[in-house]
C-alpha positions as CSV (number, residue, x, y, z in Angstrom):
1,X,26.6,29.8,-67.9
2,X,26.5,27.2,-64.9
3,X,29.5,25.7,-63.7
4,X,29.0,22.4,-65.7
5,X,27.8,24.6,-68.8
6,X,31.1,25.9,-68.9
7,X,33.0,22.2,-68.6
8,X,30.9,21.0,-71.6
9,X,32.1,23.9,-73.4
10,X,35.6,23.1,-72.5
11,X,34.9,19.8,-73.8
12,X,34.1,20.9,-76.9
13,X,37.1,23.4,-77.3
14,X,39.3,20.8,-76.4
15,X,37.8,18.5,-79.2
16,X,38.1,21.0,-81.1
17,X,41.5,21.8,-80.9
18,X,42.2,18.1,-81.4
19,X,40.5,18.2,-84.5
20,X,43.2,20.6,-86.1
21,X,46.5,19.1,-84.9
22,X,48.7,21.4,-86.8
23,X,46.9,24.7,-86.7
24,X,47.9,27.0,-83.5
25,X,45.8,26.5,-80.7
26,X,44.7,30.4,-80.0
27,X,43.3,30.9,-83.5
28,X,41.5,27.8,-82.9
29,X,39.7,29.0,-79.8
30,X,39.5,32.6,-81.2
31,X,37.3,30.8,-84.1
32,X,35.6,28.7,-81.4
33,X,34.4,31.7,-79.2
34,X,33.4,34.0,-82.7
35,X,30.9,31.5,-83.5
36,X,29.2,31.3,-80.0
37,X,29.0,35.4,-78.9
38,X,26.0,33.8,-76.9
39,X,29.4,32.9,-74.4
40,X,29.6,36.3,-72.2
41,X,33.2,37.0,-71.6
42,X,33.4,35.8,-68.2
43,X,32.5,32.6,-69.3
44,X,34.6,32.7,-72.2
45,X,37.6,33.3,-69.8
46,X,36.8,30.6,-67.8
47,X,36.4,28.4,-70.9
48,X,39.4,29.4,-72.2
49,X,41.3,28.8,-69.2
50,X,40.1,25.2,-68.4
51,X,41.3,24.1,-71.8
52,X,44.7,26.1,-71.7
53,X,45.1,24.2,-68.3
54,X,45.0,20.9,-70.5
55,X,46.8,22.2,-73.0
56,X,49.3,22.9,-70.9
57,X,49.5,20.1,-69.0
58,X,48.9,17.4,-72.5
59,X,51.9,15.7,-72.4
60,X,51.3,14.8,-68.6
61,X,47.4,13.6,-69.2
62,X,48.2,11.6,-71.8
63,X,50.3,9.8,-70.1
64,X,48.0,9.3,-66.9
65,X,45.2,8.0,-69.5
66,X,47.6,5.6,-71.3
67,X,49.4,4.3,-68.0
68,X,45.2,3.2,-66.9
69,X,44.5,2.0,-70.6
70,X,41.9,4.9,-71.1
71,X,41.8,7.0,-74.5
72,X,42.2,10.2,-75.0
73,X,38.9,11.7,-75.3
74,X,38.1,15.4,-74.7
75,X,35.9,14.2,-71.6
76,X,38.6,12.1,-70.5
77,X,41.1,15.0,-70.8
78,X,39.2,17.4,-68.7
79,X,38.6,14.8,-66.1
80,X,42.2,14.2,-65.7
81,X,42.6,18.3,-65.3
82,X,39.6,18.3,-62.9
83,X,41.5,15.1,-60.8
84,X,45.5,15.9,-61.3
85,X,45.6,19.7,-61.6
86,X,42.5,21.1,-60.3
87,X,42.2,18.7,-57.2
88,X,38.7,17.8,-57.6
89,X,37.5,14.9,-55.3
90,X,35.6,11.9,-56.8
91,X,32.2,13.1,-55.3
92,X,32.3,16.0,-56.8
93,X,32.1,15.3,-60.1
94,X,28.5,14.9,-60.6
95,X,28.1,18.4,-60.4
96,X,30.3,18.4,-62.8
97,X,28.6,16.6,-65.5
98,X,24.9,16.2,-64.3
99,X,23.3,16.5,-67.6
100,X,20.2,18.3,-69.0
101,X,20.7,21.6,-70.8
102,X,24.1,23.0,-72.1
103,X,25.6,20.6,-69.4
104,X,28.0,17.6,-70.1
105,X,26.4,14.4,-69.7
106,X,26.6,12.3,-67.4
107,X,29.4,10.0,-66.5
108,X,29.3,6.7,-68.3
109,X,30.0,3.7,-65.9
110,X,33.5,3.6,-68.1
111,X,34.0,6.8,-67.3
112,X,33.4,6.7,-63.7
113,X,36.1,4.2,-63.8
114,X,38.6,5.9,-65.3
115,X,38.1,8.7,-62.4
116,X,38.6,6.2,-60.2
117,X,42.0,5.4,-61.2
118,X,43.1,8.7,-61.7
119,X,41.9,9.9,-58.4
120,X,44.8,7.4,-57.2
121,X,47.7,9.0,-59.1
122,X,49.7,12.5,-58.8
123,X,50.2,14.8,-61.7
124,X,53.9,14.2,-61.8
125,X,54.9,11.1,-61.1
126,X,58.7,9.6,-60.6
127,X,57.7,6.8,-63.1
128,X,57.2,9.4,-65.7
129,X,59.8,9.4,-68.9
130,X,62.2,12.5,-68.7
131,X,60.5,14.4,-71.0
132,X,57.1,14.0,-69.9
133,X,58.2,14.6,-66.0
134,X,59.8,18.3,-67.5
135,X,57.3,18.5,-69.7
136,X,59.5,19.3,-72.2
137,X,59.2,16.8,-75.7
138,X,61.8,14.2,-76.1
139,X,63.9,16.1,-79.4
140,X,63.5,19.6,-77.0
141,X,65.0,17.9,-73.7
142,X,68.7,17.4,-74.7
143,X,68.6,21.1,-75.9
144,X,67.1,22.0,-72.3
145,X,69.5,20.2,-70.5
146,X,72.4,21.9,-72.1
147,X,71.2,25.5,-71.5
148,X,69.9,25.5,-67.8
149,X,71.5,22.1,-66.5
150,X,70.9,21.9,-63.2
151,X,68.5,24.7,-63.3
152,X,66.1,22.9,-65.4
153,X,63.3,21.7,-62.8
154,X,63.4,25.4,-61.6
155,X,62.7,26.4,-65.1
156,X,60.3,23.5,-66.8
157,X,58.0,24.3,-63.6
158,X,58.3,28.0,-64.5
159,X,57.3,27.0,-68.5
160,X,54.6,25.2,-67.1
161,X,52.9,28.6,-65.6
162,X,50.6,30.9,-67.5
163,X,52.5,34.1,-68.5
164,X,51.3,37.6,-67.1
165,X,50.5,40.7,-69.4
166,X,53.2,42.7,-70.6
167,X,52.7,46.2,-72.0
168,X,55.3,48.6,-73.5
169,X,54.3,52.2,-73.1
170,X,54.8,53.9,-76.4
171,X,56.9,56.6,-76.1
172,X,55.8,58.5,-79.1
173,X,53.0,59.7,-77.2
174,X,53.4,59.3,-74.1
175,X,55.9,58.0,-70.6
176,X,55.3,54.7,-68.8
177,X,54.2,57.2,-65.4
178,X,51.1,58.6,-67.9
179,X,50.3,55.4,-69.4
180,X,50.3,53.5,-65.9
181,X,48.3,56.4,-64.2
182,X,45.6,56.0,-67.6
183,X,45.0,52.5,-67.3
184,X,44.6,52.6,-63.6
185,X,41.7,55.0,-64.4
186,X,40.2,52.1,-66.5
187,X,40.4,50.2,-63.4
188,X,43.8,48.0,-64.7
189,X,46.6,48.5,-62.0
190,X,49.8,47.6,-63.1
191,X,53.4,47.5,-61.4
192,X,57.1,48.2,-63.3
193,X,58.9,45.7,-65.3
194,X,62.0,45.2,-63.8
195,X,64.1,45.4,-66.6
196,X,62.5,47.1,-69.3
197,X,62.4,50.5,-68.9
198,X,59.3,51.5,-70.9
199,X,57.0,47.9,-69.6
200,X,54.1,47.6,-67.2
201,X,53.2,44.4,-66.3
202,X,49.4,43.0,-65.2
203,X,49.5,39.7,-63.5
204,X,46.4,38.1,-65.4
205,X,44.7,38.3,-68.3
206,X,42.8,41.5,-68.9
207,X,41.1,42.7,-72.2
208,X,43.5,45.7,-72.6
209,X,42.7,46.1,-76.7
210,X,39.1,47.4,-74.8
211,X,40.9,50.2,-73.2
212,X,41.2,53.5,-74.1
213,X,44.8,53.5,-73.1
214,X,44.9,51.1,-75.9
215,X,43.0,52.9,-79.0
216,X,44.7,56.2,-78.0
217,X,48.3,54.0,-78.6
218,X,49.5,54.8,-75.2
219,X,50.2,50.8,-74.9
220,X,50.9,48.0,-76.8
221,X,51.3,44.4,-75.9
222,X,55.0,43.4,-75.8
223,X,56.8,40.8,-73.4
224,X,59.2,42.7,-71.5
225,X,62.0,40.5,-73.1
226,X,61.1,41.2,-76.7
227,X,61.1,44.9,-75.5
228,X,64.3,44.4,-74.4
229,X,65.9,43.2,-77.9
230,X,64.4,46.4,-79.5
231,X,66.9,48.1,-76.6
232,X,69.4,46.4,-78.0
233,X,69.1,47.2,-81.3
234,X,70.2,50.7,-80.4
235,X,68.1,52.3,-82.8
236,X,69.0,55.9,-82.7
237,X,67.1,59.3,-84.4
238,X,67.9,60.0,-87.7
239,X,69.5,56.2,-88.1
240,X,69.1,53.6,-91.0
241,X,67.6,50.9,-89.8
242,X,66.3,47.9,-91.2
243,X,64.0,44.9,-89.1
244,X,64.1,41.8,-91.6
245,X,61.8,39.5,-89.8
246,X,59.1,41.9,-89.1
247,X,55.8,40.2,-88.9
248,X,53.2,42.2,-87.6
249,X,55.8,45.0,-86.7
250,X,55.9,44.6,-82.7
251,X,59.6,45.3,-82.9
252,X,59.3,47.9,-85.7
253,X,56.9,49.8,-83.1
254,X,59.5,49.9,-80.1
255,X,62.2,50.8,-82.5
256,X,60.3,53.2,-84.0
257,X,59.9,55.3,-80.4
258,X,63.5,55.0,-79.8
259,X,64.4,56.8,-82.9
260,X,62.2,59.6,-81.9
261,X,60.3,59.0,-85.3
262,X,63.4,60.4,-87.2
263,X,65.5,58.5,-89.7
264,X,64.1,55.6,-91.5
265,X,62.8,51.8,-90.7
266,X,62.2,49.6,-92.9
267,X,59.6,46.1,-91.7
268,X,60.5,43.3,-93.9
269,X,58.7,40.2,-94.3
270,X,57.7,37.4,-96.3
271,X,54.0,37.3,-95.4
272,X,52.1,40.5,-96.9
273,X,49.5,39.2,-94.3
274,X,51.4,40.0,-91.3
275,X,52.9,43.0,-93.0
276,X,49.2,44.4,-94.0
277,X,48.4,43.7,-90.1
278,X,51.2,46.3,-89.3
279,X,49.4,48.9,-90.9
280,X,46.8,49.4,-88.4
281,X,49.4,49.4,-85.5
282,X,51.8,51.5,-87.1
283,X,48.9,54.2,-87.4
284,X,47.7,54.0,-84.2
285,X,51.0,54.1,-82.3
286,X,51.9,57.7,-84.4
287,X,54.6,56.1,-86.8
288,X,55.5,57.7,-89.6
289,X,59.2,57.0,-90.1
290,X,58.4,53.6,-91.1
291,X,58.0,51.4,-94.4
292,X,57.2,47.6,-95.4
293,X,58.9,45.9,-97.3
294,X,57.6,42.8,-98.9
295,X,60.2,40.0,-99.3
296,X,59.4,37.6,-102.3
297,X,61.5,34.9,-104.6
298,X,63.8,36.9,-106.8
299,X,63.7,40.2,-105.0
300,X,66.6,42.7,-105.2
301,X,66.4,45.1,-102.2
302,X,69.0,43.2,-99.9
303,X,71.5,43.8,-103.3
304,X,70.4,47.6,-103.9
305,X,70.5,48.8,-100.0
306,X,73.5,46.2,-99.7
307,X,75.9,48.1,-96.4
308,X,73.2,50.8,-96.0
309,X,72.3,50.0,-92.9
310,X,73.1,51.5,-89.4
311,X,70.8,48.4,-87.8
312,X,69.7,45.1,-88.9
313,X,67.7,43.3,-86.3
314,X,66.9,39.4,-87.4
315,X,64.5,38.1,-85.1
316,X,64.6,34.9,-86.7
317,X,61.9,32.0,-87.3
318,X,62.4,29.5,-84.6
319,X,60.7,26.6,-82.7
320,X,59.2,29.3,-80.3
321,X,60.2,26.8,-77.4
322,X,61.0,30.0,-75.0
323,X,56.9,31.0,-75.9
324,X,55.3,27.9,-74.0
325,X,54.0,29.8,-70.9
326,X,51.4,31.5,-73.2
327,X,51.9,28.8,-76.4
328,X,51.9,25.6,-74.5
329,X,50.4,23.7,-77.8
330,X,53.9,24.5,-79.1
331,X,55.3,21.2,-77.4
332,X,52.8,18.8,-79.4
333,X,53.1,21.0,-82.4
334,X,56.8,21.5,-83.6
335,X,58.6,18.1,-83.6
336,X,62.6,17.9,-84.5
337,X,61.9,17.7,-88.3
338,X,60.7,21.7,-87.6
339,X,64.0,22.2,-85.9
340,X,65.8,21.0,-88.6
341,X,64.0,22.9,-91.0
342,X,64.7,26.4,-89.1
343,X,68.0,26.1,-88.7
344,X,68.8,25.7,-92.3
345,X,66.3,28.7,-92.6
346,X,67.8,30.5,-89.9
347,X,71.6,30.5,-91.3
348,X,70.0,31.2,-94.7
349,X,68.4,34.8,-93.5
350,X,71.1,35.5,-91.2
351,X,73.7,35.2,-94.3
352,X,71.6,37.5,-96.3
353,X,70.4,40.0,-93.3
354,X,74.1,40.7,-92.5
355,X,74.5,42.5,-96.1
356,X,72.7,45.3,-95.3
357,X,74.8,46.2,-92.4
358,X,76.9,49.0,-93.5
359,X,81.2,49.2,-91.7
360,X,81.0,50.0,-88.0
361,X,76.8,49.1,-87.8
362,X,75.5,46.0,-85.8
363,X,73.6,43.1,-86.7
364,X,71.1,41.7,-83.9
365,X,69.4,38.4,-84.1
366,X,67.0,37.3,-81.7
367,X,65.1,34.3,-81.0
368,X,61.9,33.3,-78.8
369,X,63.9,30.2,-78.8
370,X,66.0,28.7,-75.6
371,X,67.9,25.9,-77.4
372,X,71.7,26.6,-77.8
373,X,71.3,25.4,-81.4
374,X,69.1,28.1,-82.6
375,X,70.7,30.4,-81.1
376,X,74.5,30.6,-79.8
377,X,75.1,27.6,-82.2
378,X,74.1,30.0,-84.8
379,X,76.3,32.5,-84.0
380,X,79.1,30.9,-83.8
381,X,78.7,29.2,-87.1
382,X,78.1,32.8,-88.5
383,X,81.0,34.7,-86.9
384,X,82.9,31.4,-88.4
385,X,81.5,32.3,-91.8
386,X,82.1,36.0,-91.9
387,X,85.4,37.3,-89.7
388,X,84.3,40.9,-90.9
389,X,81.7,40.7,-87.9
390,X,82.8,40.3,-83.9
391,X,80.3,40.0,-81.3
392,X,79.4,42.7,-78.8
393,X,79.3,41.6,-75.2
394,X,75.6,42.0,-73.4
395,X,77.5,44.8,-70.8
396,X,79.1,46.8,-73.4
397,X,75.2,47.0,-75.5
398,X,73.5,47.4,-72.6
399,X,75.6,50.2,-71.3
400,X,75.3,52.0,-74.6
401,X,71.3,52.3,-73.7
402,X,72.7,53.8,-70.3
403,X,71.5,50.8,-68.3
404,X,73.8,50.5,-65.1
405,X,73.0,46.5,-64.7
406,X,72.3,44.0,-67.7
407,X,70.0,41.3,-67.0
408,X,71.9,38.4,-65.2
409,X,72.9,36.1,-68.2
410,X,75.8,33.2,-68.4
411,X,77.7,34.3,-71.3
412,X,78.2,36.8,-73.6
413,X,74.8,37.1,-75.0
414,X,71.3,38.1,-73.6
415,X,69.7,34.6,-72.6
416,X,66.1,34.8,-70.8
417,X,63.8,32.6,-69.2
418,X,60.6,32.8,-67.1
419,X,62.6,31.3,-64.0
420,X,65.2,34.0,-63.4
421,X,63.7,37.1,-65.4
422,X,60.0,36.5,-65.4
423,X,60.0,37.2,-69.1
424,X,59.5,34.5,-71.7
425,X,62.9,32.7,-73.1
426,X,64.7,34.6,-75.3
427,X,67.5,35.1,-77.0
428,X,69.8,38.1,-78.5
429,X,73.3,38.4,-79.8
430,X,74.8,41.7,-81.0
431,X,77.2,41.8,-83.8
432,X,79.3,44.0,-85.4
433,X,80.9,44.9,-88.6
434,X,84.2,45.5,-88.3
């Protein structure tokens, strides 16, 4: 594809997207690029980046375009990337949309104007609303500022940021030293995670599922912060351990290798879709101590396995607002009657999670959240509710792995964000029945 071929298509992924408000923004570009394997994956990279760029920056552009009385049109939307955050100069953009072929047409006289007047503004501009200068929604931002204060420039700039590549070498079949060396022979060079002791880290985008680092289950994809909540489980071998927000069983995977495949996990859910998609994961990363569990109205297990437990890990349903780096839709997506929703939901599972937990076994709930609410907030109101659990401080769990230094966190939990650990934000508390 020519350059311009690839801005039309941009065009029409970002219509696209627009066109399905609600529905997540990668399954609608995976859709977009299924129907048009014609797109070689170069191109589809550089798509798929140009429209994440305006993705990211939405809440910015659409500001830009309403402050100059323009609407917000999927051309207009890539012009004000090309302008604000690409730096393209008016005279270039001819070549950007000459026309003729797969290319975007031409610039309407309108259109020309509206370059104009956005060739005379700055992406982020001191005029801007709070929220729309962080880039952080108007019901996120009070949430924001109460976690990172006066850190929060440092860290809305970081949000705004693609996320790198994350891998957790399995070590069910092999060490992260075998699995780096591997995928270097593939041509994919990837340094440490800092933190994580089984993660690798690429800086960009590669097609790792290709690899046969990947289809041998030397490597899956994992943030180095989730990997770090399936340390903190403290799954050991031969241990009881249930994970009761499952999904497609990332968690259940890293757990899984820490137990030496010895003992027994059980992957709850309540989507037999996500669980089904665990299967093929589950095989190809060598687990066989492992079980789903389907979790459906009127279902008995948390009463029969009631205190059975040596580990419950609850990573709950949240508003995902610690995901943005690699789900920037999420900010024009979830609006505060989804908060409200999940932290009804959220006290709900926790309530019912903590029964399994058998005397002297901890509970650990995690979200990809960074607002207080969701997660300290939740805590608190749950250690309120139930005295026969105390919380375990982030040194003393993190000493039990035999970790010397805990990642730097304010407060008795583990609390992470792109600005200070490079991972997405997350959050973890350990608890304990007495």
């Amino acid at each position: 594809m020519t350059p311009a071929a690839r801005i039309a298509a941009a065009i029409d992924l970002i219509g696209t997207i627009d066109a399905q408000p609600r529905r997540p923004a990668d399954a609608t570009v995976n859709d977009f690029f299924r129907t048009r394997r014609y797109i070689g994956s170069g191109d589809r990279r550089a798509v798929a980046e140009r429209a994440w760029s305006v993705i990211r920056q939405r809440m910015r552009l659409d500001w830009h375009l309403g402050e100059i009385g323009a609407a917000q049109t999927a051309r207009h939307l890539i012009l004000a990337q090309l302008i604000l955050v690409d730096g393209w100069k008016l005279e270039g953009l001819s070549n950007a949309f000459p026309g003729g072929g797969h290319a975007a047409e031409p610039l309407t006289p309108a259109e020309t104007q509206v370059a104009r007047a956005l060739a005379k503004r700055s992406l982020i501009d001191q005029a801007m609303p709070e929220p729309i200068r962080y880039n952080v929604p108007a019901w996120a931002l009070p949430g924001f500022q109460a976690r990172f204060g006066e850190r929060l420039t440092e860290v809305s700039a970081a949000m705004d940021q693609p996320a790198p590549l994350d891998l957790r070498a399995n070590l069910l079949r092999t060490s992260r030293e075998v699995a780096q060396k591997a995928l270097a022979g593939e041509g994919i060079e990837t340094e440490l995670t800092p933190l994580s002791p089984w993660g690798l880290r690429i800086p960009s985008r590669r097609p790792i599922s290709a690899t046969v680092a990947y289809e041998k289950g030397l490597v899956e994809i994992q943030d180095e912060g989730s990997q770090l909540i399936a340390l903190l489980t403290d799954a050991q071998p031969g241990m009881r351990v249930a994970d009761y927000c499952a999904g497609a069983a990332g968690k259940t995977l890293a757990i899984a290798a820490t137990m030496g495949n010895r003992g027994r996990i059980v992957a709850c859910d309540v989507s037999e879709k996500r669980l089904q998609g665990a299967v093929v994961r589950l095989r190809r990363a060598g687990v066989d101590n492992a079980e789903r569990h389907l979790l459906v109205p009127g279902d008995r297990f948390v009463k029969r396995r009631a205190e059975q437990f040596d580990r419950v890990l609850v990573d709950a349903p949240c508003t995902g607002t610690g995901t943005w780096r690699r789900n920037p839709d999420g900010r024009t997506r979830t609006g505060p009657q989804d908060l409200t929703e999940l932290l009804e939901k959220q006290a709900v599972i926790l309530d019912t999670a903590s029964r399994l937990v058998r005397s002297g076994g901890k509970l650990v709930y995690a979200t990809c959240s960074v607002l207080p609410e969701e997660n300290e907030g939740q805590v608190d109101a749950f250690l309120a509710r139930h005295t026969e659990f105390e919380r375990v401080p982030l040194a003393e769990s993190w000493a039990g792995q035999g970790l010397a230094v805990p990642p730097p966190c304010e407060g008795p939990d583990m609390a992470l964000d792109p600005a200070r650990h490079g991972t997405d934000g997350f959050f973890a508390a350990v608890l304990r029945r007495r």
